[in-house]
DRENKEDO-424923 format. One record per residue: x, y, z of N, C-alpha, C in turn; residue in three letters. Coordinates in Angstrom, 1 decimal, m for minus. Atoms other than C-alpha are relative to their C-alpha. Example, Ala and Ser with C-alpha at 12.3 -4.5 7.8 and 13.67 -1.06 7.14 Angstrom:
REM DRENKEDO-424923
@n_X: 0.9&n_Y: m1.2&n_Z: 0.0&ca_X: 12.3&ca_Y: m4.5&ca_Z: 7.8&c_X: 0.9&c_Y: 1.2&c_Z: 0.0&code: ALA
@n_X: m0.9&n_Y: m1.1&n_Z: 0.0&ca_X: 13.7&ca_Y: m1.1&ca_Z: 7.1&c_X: m0.8&c_Y: 1.1&c_Z: 0.8&code: SER
//
This chain:
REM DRENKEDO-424923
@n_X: 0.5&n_Y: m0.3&n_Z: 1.3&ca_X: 23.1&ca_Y: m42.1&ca_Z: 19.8&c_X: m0.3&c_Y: 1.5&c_Z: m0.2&code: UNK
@n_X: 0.2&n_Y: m1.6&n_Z: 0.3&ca_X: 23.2&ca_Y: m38.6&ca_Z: 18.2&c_X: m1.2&c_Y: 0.6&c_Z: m0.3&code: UNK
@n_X: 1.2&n_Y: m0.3&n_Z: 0.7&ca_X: 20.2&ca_Y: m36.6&ca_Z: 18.1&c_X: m0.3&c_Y: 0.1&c_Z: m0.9&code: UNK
@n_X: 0.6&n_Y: m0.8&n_Z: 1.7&ca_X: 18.3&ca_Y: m36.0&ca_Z: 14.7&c_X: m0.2&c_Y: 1.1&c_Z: 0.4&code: UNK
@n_X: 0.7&n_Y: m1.2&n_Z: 0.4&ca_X: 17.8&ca_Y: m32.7&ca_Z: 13.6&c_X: m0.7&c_Y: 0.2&c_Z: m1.3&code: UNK
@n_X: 0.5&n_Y: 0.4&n_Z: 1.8&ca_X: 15.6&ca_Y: m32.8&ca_Z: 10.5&c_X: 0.2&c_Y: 1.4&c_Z: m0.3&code: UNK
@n_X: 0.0&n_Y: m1.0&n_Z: 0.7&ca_X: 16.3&ca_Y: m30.0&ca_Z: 8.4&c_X: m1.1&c_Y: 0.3&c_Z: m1.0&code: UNK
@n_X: 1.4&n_Y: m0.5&n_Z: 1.8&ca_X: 13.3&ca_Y: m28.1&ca_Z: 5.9&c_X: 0.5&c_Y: 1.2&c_Z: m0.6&code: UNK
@n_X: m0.2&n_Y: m1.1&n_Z: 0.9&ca_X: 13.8&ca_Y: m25.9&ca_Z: 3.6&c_X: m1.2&c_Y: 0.8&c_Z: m0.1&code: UNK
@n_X: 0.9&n_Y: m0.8&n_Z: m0.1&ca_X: 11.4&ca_Y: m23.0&ca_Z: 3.6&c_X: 0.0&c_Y: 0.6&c_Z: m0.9&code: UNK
@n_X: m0.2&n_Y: m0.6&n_Z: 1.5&ca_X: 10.3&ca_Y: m21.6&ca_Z: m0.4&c_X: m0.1&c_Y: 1.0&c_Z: 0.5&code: UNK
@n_X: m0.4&n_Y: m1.1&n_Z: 0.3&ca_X: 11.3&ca_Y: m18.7&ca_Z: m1.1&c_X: m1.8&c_Y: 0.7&c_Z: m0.1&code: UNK
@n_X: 1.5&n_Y: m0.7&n_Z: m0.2&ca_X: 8.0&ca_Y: m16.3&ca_Z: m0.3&c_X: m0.3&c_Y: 0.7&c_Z: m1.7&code: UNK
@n_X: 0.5&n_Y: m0.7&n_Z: 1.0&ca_X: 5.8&ca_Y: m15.4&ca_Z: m3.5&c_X: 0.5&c_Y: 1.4&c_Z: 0.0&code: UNK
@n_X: 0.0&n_Y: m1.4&n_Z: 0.1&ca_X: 6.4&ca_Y: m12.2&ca_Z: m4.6&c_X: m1.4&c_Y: 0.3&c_Z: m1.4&code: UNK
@n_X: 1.0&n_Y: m0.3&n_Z: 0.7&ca_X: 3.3&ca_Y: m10.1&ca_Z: m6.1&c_X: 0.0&c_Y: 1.5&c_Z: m1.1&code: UNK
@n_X: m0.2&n_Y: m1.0&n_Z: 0.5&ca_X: 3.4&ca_Y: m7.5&ca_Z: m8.5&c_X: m1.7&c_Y: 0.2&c_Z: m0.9&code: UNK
@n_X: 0.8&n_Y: m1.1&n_Z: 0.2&ca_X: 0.1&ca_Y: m4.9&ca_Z: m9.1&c_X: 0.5&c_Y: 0.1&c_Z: m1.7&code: UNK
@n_X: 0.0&n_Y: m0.6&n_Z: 1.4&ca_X: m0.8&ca_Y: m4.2&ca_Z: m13.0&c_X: 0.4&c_Y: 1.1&c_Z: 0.1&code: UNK
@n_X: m0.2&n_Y: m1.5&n_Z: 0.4&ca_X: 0.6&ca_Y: m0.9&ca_Z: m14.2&c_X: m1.0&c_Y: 1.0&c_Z: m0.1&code: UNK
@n_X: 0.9&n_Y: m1.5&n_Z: 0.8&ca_X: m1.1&ca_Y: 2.7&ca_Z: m14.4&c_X: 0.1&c_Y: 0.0&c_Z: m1.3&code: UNK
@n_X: 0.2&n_Y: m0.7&n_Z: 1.5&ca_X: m2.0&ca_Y: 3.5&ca_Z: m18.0&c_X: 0.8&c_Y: 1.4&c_Z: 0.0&code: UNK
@n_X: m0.4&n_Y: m1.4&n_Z: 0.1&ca_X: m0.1&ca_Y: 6.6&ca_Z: m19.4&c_X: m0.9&c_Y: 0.7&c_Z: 0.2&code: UNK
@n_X: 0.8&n_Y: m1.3&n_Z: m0.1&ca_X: m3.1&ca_Y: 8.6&ca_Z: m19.3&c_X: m0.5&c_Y: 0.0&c_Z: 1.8&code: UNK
@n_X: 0.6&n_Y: m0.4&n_Z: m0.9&ca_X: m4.0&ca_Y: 7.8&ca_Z: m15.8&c_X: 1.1&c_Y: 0.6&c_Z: 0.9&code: UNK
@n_X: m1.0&n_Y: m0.5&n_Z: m0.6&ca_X: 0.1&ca_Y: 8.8&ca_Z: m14.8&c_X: m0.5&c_Y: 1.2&c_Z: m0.3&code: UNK
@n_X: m0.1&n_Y: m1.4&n_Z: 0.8&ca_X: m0.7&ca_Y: 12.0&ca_Z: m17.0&c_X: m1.1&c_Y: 0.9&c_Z: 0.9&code: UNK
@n_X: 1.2&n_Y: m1.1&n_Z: m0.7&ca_X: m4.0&ca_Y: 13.2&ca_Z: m14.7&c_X: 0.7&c_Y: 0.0&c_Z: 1.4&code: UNK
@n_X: m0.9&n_Y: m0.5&n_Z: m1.4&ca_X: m1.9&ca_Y: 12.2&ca_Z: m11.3&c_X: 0.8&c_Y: 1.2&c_Z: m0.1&code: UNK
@n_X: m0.6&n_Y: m1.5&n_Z: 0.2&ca_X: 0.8&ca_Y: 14.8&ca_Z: m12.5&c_X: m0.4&c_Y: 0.9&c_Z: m0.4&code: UNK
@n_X: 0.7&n_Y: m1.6&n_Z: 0.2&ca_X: m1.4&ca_Y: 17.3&ca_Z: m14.0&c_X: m0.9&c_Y: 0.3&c_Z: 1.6&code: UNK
@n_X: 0.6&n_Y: m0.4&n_Z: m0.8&ca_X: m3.2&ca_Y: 16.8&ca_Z: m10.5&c_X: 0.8&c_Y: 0.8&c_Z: 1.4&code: UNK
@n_X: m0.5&n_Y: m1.0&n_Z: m0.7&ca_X: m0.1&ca_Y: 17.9&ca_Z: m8.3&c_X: m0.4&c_Y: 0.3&c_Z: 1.0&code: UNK
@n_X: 0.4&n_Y: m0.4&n_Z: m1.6&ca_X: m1.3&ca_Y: 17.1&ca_Z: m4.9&c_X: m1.1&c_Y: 0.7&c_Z: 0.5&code: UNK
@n_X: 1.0&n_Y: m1.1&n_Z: 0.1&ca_X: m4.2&ca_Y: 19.2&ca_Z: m5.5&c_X: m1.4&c_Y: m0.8&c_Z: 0.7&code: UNK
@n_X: 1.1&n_Y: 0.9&n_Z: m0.3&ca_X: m7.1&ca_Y: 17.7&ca_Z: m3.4&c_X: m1.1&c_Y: m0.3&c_Z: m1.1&code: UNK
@n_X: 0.7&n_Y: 0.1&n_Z: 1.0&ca_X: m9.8&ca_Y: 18.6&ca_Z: m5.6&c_X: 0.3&c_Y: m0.9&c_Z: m1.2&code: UNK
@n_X: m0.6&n_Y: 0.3&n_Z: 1.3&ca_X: m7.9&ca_Y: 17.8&ca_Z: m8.8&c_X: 0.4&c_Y: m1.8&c_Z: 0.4&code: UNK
@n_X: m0.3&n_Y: 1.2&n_Z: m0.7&ca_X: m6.9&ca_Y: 14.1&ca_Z: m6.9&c_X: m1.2&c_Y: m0.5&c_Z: 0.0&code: UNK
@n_X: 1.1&n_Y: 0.2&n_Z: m0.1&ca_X: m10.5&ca_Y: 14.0&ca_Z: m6.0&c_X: m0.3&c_Y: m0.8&c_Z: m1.8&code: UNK
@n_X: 0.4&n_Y: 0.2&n_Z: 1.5&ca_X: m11.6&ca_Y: 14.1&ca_Z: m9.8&c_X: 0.8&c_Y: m1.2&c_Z: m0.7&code: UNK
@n_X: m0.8&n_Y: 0.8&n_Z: 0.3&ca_X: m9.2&ca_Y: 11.4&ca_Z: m10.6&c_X: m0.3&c_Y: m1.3&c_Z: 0.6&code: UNK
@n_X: 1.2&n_Y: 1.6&n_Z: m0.6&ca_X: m10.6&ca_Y: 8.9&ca_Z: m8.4&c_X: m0.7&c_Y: 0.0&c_Z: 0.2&code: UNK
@n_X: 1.2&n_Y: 0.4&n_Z: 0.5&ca_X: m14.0&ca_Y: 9.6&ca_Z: m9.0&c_X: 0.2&c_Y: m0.9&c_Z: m1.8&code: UNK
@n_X: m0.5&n_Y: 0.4&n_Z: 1.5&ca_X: m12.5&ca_Y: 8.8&ca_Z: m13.1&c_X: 0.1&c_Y: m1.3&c_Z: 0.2&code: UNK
@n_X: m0.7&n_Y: 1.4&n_Z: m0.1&ca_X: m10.5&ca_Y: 5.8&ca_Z: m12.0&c_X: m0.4&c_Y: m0.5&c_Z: 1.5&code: UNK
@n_X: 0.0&n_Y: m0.2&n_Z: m1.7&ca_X: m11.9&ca_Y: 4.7&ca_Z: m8.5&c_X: 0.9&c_Y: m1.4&c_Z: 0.7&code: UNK
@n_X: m1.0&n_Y: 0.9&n_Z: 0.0&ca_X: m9.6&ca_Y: 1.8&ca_Z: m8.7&c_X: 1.5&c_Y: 0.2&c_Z: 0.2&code: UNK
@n_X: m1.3&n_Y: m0.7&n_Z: 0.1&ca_X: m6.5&ca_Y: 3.8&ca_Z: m9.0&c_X: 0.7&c_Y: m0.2&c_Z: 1.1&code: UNK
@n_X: m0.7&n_Y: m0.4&n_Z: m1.8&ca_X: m4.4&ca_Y: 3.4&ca_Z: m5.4&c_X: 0.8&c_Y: 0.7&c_Z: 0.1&code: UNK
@n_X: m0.7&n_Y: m1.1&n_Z: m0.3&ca_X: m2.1&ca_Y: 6.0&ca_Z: m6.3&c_X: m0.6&c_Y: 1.2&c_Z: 0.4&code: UNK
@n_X: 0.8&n_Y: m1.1&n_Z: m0.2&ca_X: m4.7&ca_Y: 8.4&ca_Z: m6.5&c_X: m0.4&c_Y: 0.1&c_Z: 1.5&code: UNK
@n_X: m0.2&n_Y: 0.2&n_Z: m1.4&ca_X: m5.7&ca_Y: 7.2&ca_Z: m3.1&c_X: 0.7&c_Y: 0.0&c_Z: 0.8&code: UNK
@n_X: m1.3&n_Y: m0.2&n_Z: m0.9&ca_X: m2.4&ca_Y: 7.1&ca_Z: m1.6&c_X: m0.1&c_Y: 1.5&c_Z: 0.0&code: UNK
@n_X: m0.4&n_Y: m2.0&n_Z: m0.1&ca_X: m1.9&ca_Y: 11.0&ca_Z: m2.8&c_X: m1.3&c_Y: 0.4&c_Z: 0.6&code: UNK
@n_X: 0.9&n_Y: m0.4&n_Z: m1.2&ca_X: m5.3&ca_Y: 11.7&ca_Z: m1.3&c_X: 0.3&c_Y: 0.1&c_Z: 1.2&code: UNK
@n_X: m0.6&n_Y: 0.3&n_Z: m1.2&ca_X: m4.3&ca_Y: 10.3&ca_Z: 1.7&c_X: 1.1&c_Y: 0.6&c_Z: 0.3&code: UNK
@n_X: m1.5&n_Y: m1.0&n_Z: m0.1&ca_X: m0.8&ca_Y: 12.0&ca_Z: 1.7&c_X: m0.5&c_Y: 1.9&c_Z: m0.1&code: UNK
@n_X: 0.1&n_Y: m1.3&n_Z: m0.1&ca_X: m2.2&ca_Y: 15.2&ca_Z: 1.1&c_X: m1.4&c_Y: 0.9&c_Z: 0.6&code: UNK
@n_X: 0.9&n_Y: m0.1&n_Z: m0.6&ca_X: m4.9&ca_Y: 15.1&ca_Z: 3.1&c_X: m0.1&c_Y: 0.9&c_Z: 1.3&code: UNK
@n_X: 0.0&n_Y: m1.1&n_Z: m1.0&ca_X: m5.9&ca_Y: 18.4&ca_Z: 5.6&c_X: 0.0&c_Y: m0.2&c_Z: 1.6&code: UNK
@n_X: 0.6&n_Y: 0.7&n_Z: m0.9&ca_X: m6.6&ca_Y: 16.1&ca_Z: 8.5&c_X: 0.6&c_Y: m1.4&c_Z: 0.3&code: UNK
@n_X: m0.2&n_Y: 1.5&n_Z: 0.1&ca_X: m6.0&ca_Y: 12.6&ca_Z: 9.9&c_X: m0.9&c_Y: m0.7&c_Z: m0.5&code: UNK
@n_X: 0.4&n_Y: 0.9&n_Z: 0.2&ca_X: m8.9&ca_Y: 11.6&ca_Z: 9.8&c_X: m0.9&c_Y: 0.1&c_Z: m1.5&code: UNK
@n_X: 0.4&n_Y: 0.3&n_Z: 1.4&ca_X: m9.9&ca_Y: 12.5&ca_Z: 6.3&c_X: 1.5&c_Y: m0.8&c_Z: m0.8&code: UNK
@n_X: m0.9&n_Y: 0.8&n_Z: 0.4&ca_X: m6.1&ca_Y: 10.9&ca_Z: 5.5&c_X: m0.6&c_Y: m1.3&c_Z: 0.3&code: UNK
@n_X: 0.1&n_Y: 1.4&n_Z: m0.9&ca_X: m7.1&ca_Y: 7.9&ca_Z: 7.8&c_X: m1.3&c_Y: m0.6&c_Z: m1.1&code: UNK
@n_X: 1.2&n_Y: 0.2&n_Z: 1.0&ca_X: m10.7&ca_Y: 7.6&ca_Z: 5.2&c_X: 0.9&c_Y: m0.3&c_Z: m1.6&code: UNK
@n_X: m0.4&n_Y: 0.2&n_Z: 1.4&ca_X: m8.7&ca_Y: 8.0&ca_Z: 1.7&c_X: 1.0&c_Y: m1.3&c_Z: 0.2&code: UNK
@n_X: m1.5&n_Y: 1.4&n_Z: m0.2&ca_X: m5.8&ca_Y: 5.3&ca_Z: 3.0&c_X: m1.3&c_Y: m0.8&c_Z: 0.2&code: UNK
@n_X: 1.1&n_Y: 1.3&n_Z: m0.3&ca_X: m8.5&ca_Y: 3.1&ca_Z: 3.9&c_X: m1.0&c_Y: m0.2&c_Z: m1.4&code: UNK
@n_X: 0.6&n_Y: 0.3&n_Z: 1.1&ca_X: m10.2&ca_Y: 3.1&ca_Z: 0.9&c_X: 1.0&c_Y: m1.0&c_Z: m0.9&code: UNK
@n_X: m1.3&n_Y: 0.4&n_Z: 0.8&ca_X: m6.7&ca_Y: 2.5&ca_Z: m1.1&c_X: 0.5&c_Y: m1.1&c_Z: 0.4&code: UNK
@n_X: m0.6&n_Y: 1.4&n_Z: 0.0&ca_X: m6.0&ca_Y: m0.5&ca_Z: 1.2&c_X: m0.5&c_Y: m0.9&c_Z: m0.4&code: UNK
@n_X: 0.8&n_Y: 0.7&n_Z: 0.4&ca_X: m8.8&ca_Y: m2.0&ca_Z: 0.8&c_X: m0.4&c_Y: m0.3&c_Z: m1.7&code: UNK
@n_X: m0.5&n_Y: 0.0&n_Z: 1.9&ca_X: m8.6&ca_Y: m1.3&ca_Z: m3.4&c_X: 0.6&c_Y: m1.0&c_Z: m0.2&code: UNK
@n_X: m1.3&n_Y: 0.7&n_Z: m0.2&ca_X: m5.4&ca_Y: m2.5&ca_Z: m2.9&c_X: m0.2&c_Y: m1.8&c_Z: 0.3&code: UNK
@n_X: 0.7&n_Y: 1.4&n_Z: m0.4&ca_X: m6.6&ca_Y: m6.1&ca_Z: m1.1&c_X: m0.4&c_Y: m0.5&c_Z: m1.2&code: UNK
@n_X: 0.4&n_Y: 0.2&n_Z: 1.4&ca_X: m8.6&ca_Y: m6.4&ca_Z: m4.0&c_X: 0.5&c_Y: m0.6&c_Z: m1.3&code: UNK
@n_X: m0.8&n_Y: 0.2&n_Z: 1.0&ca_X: m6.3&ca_Y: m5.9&ca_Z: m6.5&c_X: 1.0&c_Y: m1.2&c_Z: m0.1&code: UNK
@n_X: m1.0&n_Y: 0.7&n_Z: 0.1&ca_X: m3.6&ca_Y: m8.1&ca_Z: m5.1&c_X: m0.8&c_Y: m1.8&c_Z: 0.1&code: UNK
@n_X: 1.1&n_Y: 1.2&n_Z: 0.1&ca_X: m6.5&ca_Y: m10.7&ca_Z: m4.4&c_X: 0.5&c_Y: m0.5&c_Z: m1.6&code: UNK
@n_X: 0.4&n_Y: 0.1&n_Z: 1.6&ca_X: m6.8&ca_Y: m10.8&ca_Z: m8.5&c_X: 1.3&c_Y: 0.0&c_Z: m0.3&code: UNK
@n_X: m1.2&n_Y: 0.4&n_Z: 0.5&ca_X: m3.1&ca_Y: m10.8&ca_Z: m9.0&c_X: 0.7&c_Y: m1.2&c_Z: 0.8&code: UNK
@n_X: m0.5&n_Y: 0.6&n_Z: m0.1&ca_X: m2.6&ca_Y: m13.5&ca_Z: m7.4&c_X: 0.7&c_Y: m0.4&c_Z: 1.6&code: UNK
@n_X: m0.6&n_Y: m0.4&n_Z: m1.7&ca_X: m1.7&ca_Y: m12.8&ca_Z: m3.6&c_X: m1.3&c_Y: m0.6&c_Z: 1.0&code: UNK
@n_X: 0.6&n_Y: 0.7&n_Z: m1.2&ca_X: m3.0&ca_Y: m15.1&ca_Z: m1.0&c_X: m0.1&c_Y: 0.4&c_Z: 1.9&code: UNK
@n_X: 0.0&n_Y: m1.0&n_Z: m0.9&ca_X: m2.7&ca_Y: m12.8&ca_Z: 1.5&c_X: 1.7&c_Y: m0.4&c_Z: 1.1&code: UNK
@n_X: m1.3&n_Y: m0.1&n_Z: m0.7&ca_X: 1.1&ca_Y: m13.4&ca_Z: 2.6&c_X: 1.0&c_Y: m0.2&c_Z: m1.6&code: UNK
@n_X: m1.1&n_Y: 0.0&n_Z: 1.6&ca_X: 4.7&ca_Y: m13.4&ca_Z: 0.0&c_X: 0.1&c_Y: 1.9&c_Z: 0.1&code: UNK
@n_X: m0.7&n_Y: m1.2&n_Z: 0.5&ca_X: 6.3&ca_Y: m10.1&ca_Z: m1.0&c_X: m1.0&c_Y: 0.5&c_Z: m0.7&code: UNK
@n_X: 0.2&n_Y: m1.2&n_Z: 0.3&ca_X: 4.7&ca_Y: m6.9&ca_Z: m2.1&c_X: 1.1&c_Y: 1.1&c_Z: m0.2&code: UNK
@n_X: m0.9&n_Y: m0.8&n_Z: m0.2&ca_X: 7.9&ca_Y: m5.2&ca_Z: m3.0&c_X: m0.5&c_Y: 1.7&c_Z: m0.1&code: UNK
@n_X: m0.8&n_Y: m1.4&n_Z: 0.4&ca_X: 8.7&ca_Y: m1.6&ca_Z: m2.9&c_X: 0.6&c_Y: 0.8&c_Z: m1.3&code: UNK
@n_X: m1.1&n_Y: m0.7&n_Z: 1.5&ca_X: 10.8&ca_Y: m1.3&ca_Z: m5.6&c_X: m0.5&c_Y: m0.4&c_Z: m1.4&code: UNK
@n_X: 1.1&n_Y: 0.6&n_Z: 0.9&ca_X: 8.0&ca_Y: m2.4&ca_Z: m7.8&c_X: m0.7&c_Y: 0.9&c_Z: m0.1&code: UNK
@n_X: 0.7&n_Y: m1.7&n_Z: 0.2&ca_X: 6.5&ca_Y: 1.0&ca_Z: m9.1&c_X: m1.5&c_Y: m0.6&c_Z: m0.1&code: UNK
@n_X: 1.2&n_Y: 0.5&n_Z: m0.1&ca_X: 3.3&ca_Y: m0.8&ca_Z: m9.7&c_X: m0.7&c_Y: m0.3&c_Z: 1.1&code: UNK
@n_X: 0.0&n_Y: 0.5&n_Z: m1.9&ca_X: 3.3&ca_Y: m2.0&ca_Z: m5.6&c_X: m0.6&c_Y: 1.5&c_Z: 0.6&code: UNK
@n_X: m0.1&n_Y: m1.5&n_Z: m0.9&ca_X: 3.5&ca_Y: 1.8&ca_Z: m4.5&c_X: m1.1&c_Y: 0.8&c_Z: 0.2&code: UNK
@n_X: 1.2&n_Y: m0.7&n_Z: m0.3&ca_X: m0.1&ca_Y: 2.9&ca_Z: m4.7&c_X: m0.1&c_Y: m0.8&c_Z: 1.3&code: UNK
@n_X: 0.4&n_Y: 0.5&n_Z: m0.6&ca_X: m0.9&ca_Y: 0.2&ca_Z: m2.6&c_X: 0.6&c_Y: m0.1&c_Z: 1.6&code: UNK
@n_X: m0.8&n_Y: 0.2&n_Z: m1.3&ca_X: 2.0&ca_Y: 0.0&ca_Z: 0.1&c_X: m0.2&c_Y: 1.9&c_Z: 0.2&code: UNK
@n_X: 0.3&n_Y: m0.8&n_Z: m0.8&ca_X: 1.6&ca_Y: 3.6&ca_Z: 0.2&c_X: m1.3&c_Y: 0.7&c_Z: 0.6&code: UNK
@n_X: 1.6&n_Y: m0.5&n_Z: m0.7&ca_X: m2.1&ca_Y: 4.0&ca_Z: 1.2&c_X: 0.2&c_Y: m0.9&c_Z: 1.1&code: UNK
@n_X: m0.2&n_Y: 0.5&n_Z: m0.8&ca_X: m1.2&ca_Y: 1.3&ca_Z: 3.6&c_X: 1.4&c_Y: 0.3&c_Z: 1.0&code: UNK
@n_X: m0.5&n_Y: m0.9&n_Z: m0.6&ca_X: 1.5&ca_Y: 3.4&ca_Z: 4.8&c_X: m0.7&c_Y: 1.4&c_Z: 0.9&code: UNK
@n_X: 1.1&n_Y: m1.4&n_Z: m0.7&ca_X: m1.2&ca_Y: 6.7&ca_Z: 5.3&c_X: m0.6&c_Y: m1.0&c_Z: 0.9&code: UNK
@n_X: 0.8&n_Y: 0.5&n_Z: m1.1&ca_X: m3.1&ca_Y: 4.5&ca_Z: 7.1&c_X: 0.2&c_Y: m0.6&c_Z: 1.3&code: UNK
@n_X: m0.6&n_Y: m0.3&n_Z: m0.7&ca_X: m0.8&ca_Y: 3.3&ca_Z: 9.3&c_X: 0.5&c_Y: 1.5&c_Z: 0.8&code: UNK
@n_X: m0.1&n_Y: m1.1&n_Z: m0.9&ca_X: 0.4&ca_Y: 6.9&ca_Z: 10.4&c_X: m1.1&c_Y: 0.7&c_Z: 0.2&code: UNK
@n_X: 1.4&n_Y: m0.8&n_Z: m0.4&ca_X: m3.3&ca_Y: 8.2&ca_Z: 10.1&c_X: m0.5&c_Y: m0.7&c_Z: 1.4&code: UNK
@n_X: 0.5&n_Y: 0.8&n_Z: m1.3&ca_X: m4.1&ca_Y: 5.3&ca_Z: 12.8&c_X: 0.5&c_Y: 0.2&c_Z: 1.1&code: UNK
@n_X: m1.0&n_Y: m0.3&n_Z: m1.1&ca_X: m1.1&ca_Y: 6.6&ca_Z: 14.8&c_X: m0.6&c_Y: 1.3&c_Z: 0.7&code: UNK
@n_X: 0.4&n_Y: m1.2&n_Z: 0.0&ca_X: m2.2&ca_Y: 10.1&ca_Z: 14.6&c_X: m1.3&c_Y: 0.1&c_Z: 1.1&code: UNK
@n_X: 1.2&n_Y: m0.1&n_Z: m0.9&ca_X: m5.3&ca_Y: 9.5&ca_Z: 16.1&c_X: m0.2&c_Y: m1.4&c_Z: 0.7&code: UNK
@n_X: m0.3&n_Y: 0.5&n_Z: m1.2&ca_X: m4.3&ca_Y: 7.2&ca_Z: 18.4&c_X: m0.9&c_Y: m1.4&c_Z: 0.0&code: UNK
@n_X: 0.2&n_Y: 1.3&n_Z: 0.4&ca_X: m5.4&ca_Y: 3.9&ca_Z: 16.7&c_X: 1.0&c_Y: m1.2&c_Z: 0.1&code: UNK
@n_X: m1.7&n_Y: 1.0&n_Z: m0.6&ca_X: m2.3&ca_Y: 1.8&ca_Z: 18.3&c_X: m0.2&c_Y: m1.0&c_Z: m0.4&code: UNK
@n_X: m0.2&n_Y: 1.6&n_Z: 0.7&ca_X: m3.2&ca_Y: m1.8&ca_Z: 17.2&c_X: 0.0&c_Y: 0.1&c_Z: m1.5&code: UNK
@n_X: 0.1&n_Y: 0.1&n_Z: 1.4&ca_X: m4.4&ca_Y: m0.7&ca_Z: 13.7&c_X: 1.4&c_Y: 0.6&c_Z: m1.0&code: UNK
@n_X: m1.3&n_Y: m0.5&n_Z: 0.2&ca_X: m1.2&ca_Y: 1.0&ca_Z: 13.3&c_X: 1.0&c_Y: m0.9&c_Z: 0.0&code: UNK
@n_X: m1.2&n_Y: 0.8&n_Z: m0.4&ca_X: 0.9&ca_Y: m1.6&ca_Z: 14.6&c_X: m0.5&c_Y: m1.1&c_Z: m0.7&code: UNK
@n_X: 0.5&n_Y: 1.0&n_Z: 1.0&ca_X: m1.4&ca_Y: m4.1&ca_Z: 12.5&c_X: 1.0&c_Y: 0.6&c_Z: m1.3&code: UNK
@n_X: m0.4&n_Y: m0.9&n_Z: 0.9&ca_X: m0.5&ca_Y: m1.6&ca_Z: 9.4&c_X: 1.4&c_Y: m0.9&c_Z: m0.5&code: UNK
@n_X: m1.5&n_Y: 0.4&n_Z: m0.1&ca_X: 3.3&ca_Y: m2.0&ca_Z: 10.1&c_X: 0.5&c_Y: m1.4&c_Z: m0.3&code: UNK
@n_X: m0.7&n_Y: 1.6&n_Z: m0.4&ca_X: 3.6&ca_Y: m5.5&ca_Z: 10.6&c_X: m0.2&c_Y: m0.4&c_Z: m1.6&code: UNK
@n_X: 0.0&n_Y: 0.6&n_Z: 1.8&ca_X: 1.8&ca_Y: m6.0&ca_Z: 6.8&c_X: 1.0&c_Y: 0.7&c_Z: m0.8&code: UNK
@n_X: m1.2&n_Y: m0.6&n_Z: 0.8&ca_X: 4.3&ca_Y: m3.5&ca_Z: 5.6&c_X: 1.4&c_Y: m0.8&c_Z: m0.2&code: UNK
@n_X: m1.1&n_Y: 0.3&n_Z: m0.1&ca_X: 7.2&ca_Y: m5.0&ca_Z: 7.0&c_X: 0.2&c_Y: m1.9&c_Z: m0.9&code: UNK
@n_X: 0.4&n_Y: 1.6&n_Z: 0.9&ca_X: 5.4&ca_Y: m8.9&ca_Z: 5.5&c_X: 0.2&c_Y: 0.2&c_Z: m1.2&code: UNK
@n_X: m0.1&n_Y: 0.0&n_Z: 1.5&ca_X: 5.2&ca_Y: m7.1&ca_Z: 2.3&c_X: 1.8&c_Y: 0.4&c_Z: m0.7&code: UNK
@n_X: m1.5&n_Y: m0.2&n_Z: 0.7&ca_X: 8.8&ca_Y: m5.9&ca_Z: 1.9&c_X: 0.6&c_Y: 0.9&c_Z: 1.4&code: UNK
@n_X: m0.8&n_Y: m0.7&n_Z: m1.6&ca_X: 11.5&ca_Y: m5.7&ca_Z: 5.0&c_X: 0.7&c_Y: 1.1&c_Z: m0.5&code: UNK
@n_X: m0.6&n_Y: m1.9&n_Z: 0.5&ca_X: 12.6&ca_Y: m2.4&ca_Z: 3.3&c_X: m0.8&c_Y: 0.9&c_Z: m0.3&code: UNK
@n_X: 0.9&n_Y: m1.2&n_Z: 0.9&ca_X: 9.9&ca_Y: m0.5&ca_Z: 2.9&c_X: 0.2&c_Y: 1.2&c_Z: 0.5&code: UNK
@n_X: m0.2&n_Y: m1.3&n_Z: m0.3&ca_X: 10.7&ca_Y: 1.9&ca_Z: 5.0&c_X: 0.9&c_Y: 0.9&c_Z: m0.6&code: UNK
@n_X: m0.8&n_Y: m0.4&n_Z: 0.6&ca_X: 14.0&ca_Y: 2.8&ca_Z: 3.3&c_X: m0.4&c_Y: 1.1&c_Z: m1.6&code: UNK
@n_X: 0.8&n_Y: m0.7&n_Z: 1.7&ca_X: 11.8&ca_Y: 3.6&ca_Z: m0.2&c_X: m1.0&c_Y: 0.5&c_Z: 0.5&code: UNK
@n_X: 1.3&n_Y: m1.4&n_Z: m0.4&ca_X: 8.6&ca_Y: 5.0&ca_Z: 1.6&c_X: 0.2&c_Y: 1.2&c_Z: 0.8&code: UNK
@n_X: m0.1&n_Y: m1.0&n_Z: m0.7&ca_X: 9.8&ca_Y: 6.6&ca_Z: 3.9&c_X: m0.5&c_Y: m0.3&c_Z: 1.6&code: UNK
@n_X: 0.6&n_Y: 0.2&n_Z: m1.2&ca_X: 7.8&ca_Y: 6.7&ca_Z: 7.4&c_X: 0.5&c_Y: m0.7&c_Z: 1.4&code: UNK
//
């Protein structure tokens, strides 16, 4: 008699998509231009913001003040995707301009955790990147 193999079908993973920036909160990121201070002032305004926190973190003098601004922004981030709807697994794309605060503070944080020689938290990092979109690297970068 021939073995059974039962076959399942496995749904297609949620995908999550982050509410939009407001034009005026795009308009203070680019008038702020990487500028710590001026970045600063932007998410004290919006402290919600995770771009602002990503670019903190990205332009941060230090790791371990990068490794503090990403960590804020992931944990924003958590939050946010909490409230849209994200059960904590499914897609976070990339290519979702709304996504990109979030995956990239969770990007700084990953290489801030590398930097200073935070090996699990890093390789934690990675692993949710790669859960949130197997291409992230290709569009972040890192």
């Amino acid at each position: 008699m021939p073995e059974e193999h039962p076959v399942t079908f496995t749904p297609q993973a949620p995908e999550t998509v982050l509410a939009p920036i407001t034009d005026e909160q795009r308009a203070a990121l680019d008038d702020a231009a990487g500028e710590q201070q001026a970045l600063r002032r932007v998410a004290a305004r919006w402290p919600t913001l995770l771009d602002a926190w990503a670019s903190l973190a990205e332009t941060a003098d230090d790791p371990i003040s990068s490794y503090a601004f990403a960590r804020v922004g992931y944990h924003r981030g958590l939050d946010s995707l909490r409230r849209s709807g994200w059960r904590g697994s499914g897609f976070v794309r990339a290519t979702r301009d709304e996504n990109l605060g979030f995956l990239r503070s969770l990007e700084a944080l990953r290489a801030a955790a590398s930097a200073i020689s935070e090996a699990d938290e890093a390789e934690r990092c990675e692993q949710l990147l790669y859960q949130c979109d197997p291409d992230w690297r290709r569009i972040l970068g890192g």
